[in-house]
KEMI-717760 format. One record per residue (C-alpha): residue number from 1; chain; x, y, z. Coordinates in nm, 2 decimals. Layout:
(rec NUM A (X Y Z))
...
END
This chain:
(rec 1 A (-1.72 0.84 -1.44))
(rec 2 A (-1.82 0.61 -1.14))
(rec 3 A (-1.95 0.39 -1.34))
(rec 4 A (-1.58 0.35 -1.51))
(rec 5 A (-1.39 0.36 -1.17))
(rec 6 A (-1.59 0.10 -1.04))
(rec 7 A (-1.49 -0.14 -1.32))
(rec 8 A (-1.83 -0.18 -1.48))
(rec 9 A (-1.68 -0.07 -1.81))
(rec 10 A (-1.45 -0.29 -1.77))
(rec 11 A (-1.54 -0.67 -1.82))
(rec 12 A (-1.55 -0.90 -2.13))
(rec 13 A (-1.31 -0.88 -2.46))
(rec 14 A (-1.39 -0.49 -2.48))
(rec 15 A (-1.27 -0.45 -2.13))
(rec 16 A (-0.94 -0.63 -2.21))
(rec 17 A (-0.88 -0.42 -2.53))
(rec 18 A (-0.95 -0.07 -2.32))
(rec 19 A (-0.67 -0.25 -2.07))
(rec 20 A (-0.42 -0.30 -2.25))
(rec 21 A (-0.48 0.03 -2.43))
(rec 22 A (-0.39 0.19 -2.05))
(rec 23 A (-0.15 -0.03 -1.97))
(rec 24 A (0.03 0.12 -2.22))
(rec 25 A (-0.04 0.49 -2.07))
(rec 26 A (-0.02 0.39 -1.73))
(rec 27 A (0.35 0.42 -1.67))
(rec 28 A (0.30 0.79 -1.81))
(rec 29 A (0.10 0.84 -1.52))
(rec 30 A (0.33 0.69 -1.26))
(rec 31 A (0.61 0.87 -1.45))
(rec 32 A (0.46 1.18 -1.35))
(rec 33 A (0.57 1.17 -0.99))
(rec 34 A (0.90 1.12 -1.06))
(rec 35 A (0.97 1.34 -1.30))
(rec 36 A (0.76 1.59 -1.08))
(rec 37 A (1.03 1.52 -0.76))
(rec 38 A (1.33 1.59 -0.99))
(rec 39 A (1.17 1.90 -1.13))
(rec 40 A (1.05 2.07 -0.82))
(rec 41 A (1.36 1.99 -0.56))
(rec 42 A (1.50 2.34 -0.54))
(rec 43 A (1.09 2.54 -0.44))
(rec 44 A (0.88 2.22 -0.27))
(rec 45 A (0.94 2.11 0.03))
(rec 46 A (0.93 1.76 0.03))
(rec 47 A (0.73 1.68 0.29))
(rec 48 A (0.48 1.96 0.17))
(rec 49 A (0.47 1.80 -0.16))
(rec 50 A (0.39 1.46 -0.06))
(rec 51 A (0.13 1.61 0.23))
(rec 52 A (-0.03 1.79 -0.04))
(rec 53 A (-0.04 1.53 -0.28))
(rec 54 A (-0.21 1.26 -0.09))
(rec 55 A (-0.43 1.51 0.06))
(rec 56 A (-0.56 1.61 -0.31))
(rec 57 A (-0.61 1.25 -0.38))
(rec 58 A (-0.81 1.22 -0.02))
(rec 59 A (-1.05 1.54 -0.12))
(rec 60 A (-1.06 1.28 -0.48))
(rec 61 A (-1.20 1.03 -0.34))
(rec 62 A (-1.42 1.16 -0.09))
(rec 63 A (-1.69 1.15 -0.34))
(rec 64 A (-1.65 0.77 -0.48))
(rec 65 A (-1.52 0.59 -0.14))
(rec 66 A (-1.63 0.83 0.14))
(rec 67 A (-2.01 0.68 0.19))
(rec 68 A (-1.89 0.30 0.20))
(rec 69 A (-1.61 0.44 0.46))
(rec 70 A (-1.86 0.58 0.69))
(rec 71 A (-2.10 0.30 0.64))
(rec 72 A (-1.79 0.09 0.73))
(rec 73 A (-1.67 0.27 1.01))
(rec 74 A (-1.68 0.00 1.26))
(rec 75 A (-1.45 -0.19 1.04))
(rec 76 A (-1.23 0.12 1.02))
(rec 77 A (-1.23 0.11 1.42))
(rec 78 A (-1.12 -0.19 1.40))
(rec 79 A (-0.83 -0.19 1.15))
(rec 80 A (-0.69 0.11 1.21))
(rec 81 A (-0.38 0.03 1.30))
(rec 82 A (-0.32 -0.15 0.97))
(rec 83 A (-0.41 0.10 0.79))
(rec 84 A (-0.20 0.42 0.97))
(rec 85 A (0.07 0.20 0.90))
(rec 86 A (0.04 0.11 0.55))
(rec 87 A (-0.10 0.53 0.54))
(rec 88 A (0.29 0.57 0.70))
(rec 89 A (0.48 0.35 0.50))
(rec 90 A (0.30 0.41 0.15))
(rec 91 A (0.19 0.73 0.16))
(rec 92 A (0.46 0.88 0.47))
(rec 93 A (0.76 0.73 0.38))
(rec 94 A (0.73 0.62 0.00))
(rec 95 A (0.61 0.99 -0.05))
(rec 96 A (0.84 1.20 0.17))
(rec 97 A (1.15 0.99 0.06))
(rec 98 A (1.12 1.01 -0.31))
(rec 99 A (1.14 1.44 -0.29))
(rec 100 A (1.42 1.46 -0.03))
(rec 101 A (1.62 1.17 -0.28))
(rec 102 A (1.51 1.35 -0.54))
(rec 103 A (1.73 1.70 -0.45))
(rec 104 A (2.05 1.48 -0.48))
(rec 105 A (1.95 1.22 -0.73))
(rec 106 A (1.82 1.24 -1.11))
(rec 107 A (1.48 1.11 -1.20))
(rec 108 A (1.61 0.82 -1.45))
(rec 109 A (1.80 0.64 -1.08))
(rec 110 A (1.47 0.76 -0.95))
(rec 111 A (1.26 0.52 -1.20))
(rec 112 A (1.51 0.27 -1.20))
(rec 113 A (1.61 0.17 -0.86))
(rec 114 A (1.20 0.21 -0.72))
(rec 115 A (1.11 -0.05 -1.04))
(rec 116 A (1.29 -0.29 -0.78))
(rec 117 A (1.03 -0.33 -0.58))
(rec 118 A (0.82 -0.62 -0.72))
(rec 119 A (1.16 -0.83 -0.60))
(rec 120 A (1.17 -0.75 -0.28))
(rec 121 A (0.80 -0.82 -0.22))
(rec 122 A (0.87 -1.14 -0.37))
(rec 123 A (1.15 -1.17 -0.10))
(rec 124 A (0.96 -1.07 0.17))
(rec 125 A (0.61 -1.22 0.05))
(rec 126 A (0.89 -1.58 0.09))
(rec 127 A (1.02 -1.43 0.46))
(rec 128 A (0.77 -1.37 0.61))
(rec 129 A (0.43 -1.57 0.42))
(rec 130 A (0.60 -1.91 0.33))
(rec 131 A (0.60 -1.80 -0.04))
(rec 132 A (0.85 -2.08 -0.22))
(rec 133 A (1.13 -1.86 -0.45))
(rec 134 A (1.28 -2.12 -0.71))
(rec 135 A (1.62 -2.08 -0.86))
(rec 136 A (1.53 -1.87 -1.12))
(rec 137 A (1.33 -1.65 -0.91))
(rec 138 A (1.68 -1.57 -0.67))
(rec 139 A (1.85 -1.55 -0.95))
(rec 140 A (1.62 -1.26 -1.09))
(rec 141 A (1.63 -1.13 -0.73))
(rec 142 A (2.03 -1.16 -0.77))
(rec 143 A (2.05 -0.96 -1.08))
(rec 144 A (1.76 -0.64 -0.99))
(rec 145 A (2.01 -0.64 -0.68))
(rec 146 A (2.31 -0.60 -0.87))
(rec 147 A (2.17 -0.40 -1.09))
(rec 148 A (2.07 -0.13 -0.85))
(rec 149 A (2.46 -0.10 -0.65))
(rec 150 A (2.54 -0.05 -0.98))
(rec 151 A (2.33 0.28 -1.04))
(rec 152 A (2.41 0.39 -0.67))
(rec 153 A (2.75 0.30 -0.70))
(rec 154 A (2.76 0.50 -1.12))
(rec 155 A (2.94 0.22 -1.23))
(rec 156 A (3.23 0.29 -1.04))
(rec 157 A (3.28 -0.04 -0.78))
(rec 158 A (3.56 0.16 -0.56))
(rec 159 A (3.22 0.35 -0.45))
(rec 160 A (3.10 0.03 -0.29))
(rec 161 A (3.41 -0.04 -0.14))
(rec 162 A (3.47 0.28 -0.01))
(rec 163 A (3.10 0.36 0.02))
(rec 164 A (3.10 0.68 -0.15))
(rec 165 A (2.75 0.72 -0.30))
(rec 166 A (2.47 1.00 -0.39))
(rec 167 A (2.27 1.06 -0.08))
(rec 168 A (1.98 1.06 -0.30))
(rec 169 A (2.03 0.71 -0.42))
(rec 170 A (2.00 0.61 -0.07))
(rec 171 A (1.67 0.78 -0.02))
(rec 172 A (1.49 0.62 -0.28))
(rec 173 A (1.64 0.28 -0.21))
(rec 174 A (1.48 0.29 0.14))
(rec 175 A (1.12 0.41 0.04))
(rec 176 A (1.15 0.14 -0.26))
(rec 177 A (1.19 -0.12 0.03))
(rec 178 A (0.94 0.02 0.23))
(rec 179 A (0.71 0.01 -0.04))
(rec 180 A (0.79 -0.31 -0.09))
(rec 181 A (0.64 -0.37 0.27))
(rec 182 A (0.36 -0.16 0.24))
(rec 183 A (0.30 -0.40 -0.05))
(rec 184 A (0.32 -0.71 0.08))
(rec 185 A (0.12 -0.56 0.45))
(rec 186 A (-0.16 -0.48 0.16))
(rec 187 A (-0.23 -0.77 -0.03))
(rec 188 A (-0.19 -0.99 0.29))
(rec 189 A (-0.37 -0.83 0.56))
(rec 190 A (-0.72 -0.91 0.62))
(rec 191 A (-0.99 -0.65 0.54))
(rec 192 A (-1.36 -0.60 0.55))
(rec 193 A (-1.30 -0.26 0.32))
(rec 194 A (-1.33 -0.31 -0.05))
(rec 195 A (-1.03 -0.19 -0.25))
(rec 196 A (-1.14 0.17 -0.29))
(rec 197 A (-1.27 0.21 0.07))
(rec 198 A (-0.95 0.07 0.19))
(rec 199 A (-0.72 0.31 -0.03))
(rec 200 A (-0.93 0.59 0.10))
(rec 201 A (-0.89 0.52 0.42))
(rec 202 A (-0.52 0.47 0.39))
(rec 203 A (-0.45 0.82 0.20))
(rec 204 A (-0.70 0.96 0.49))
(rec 205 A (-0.41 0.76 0.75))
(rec 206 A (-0.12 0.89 0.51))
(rec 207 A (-0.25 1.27 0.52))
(rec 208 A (-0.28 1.27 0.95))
(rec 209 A (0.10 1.14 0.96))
(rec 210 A (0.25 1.35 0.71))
(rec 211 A (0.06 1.70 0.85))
(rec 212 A (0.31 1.71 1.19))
(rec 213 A (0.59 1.65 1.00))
(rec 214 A (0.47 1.92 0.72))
(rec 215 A (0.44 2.14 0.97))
(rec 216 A (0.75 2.13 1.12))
(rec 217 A (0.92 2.19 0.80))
(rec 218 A (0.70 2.46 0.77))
(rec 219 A (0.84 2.62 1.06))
(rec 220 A (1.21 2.53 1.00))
(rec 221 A (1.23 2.58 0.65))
(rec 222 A (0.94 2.77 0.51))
(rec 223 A (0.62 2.65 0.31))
(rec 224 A (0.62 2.63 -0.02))
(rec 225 A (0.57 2.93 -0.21))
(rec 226 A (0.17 3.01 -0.34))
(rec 227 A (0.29 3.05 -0.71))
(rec 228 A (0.11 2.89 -0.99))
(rec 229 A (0.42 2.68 -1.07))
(rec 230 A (0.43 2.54 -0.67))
(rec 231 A (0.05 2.46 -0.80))
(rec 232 A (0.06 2.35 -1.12))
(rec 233 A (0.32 2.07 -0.98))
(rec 234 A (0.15 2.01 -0.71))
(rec 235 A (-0.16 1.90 -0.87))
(rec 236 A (0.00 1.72 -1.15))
(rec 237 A (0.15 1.46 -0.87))
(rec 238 A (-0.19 1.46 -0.72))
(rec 239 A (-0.43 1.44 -0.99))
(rec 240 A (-0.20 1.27 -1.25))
(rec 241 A (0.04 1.05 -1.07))
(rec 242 A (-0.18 0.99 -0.75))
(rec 243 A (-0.52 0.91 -0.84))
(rec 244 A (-0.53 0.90 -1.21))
(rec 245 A (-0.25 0.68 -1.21))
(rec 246 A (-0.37 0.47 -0.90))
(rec 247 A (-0.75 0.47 -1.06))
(rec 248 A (-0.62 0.33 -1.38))
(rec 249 A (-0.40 0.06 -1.26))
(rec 250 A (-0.67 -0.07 -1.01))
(rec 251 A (-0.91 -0.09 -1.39))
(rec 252 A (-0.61 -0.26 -1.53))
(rec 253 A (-0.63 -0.51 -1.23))
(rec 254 A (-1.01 -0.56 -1.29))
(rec 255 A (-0.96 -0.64 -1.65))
(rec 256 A (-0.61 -0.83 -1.64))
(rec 257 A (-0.50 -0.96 -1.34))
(rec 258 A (-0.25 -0.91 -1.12))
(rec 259 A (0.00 -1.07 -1.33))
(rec 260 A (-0.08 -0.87 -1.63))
(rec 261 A (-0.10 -0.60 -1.46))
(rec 262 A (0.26 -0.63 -1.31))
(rec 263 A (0.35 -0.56 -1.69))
(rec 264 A (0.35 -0.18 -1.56))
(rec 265 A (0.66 -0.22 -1.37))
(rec 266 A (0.86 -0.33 -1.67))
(rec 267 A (0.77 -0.04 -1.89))
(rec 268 A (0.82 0.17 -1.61))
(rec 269 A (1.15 0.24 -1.62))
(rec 270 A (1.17 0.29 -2.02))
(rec 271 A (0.92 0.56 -2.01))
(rec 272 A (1.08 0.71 -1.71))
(rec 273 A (1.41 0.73 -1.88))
(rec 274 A (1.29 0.86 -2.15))
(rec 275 A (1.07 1.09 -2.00))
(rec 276 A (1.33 1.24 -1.79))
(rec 277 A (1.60 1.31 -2.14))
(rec 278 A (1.28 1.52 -2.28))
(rec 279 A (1.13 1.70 -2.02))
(rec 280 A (1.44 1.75 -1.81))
(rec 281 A (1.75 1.69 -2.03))
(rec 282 A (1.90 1.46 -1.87))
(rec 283 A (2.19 1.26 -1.99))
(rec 284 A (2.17 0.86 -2.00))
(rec 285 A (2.47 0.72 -1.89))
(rec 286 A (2.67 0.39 -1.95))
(rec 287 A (2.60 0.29 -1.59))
(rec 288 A (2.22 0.36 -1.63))
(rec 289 A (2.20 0.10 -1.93))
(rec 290 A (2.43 -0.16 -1.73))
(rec 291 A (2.17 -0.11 -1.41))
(rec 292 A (1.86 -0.20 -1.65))
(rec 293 A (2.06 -0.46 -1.83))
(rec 294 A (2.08 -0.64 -1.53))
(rec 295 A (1.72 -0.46 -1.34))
(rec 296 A (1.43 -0.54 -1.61))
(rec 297 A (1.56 -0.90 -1.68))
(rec 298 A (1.57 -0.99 -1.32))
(rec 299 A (1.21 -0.85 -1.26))
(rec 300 A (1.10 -1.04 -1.48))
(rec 301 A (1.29 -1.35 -1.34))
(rec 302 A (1.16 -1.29 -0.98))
(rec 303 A (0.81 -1.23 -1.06))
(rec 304 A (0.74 -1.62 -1.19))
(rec 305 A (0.46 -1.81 -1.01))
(rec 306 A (0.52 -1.86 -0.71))
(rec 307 A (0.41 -2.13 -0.52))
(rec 308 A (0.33 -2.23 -0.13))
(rec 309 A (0.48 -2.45 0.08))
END
């Protein structure tokens, strides 16, 4: 099992074959924390969902990470502030935000809207780190952006004008864009940790922000209920959509690249779509094919090669 997570299994032609076989499943896997909001909105509270998830995942990776952390601790002294913040943001905010969106908010706007991230790390990757966008890339950037008004606004433009939207909407489009910071913090922040140590460490982060605020809601609106359904979702968002799904993107890295890998975010939304009509009945709408019309090809736009200046 180590031996897999640490990539080993992972190089050559054979390596490639067992990627692209999970880059295939991996969305799936992500799927399952969406569908898993939209399912458990009316008994989880959502910070208690995202507190226990990440804390799950933590406990997960104890074993494989937790030596190199504590033989890296002076590095952790010395970066923690990065990492409660990218703990905040990715694990805080991009948890936390997803459940309370998802109460007001269906899973398919869920998947769609957050699949916008990639283009607004390539905006702020250009902001802030002198990446160069072409025209094609703004254009792409253009079209994800219309694309999502028009699944907040459900196809109707007088909701834009007279800003009349889903509450829920809103939610997830502010932990998609600070996801899309906790992005763009991760991949250009210097770090001493390896990848696993440093995921570790920021799910340890993640866990010590969220348990204030978990306990709060605790107090003001109850904890969730010990039931075996309150568990049985709880450790699918852990186990399936938090460090399966983490483990086997990170393989899909090793094996692929970055750019490869990126593929996920395409699929993404299909499957979640999908997903959601099956396991939840819900109904696709006109305005959710309009908003992936517009979405998918602009992802795909945006995320071209970009170059320095």
């Amino acid at each position: 099992m180590k031996a897999l997570l640490s990539g080993q299994a992972m190089q050559g032609p054979r390596g490639e074959r067992i990627a692209y076989g999970l880059l295939l499943i991996a969305p799936v896997l992500f799927s399952a924390n969406m569908l898993g909001a939209r399912a458990t909105a009316d008994f989880i509270p959502p910070v208690a969902l995202a507190f226990w998830r990440w804390f799950i995942v933590f406990l997960m990776m104890l074993p494989l990470a937790g030596p190199a952390l504590w033989r890296q601790r002076e590095a952790l002294r010395r970066e923690w502030p990065v990492l409660a913040l990218l703990g905040g943001l990715g694990m805080g905010v991009c948890g936390a935000f997803v459940y309370i969106g998802a109460a007001t908010t269906t899973a398919t706007n869920i998947g769609l809207i957050y699949a916008t991230s990639p283009v607004f790390i390539v905006l702020f990757a250009a902001i802030f780190y002198r990446e160069r966008l072409g025209g094609l890339q703004l254009l792409g950037a253009g079209l994800a952006l219309a694309g999502v008004l028009v699944l907040i606004a459900k196809g109707d433009p007088a909701a834009l004008l007279e800003l009349r939207f889903v509450v829920g909407d809103l939610w997830i489009a502010t932990a998609t864009l600070c996801w899309a910071v906790y992005s763009v913090i991760l991949r250009y922040a210097r770090s001493r940790l390896d990848g696993m140590t440093r995921f570790t460490a920021i799910c340890l982060f993640g866990v010590l922000i969220l348990l204030p605020f978990h306990l709060w809601e605790a107090v003001t609106l109850g904890p969730p209920q010990p039931t075996a359904e309150t568990l049985g979702w709880i450790l699918l968002v852990a186990v399936v959509a938090g460090f399966g799904a983490y483990q086997v993107y990170g393989l899909i890295q090793q094996a692929l690249g970055a750019a490869r890998a990126g593929l996920i975010m395409y699929l993404f939304p299909l499957y979640n779509s999908v997903l959601a009509v099956l396991l939840l009945g819900e109904a696709l709408e006109g305005y959710h094919l309009a908003g992936a019309a517009l979405v998918l090809p602009g992802l795909v736009l945006a995320n071209l090669r970009l170059r320095r200046r």
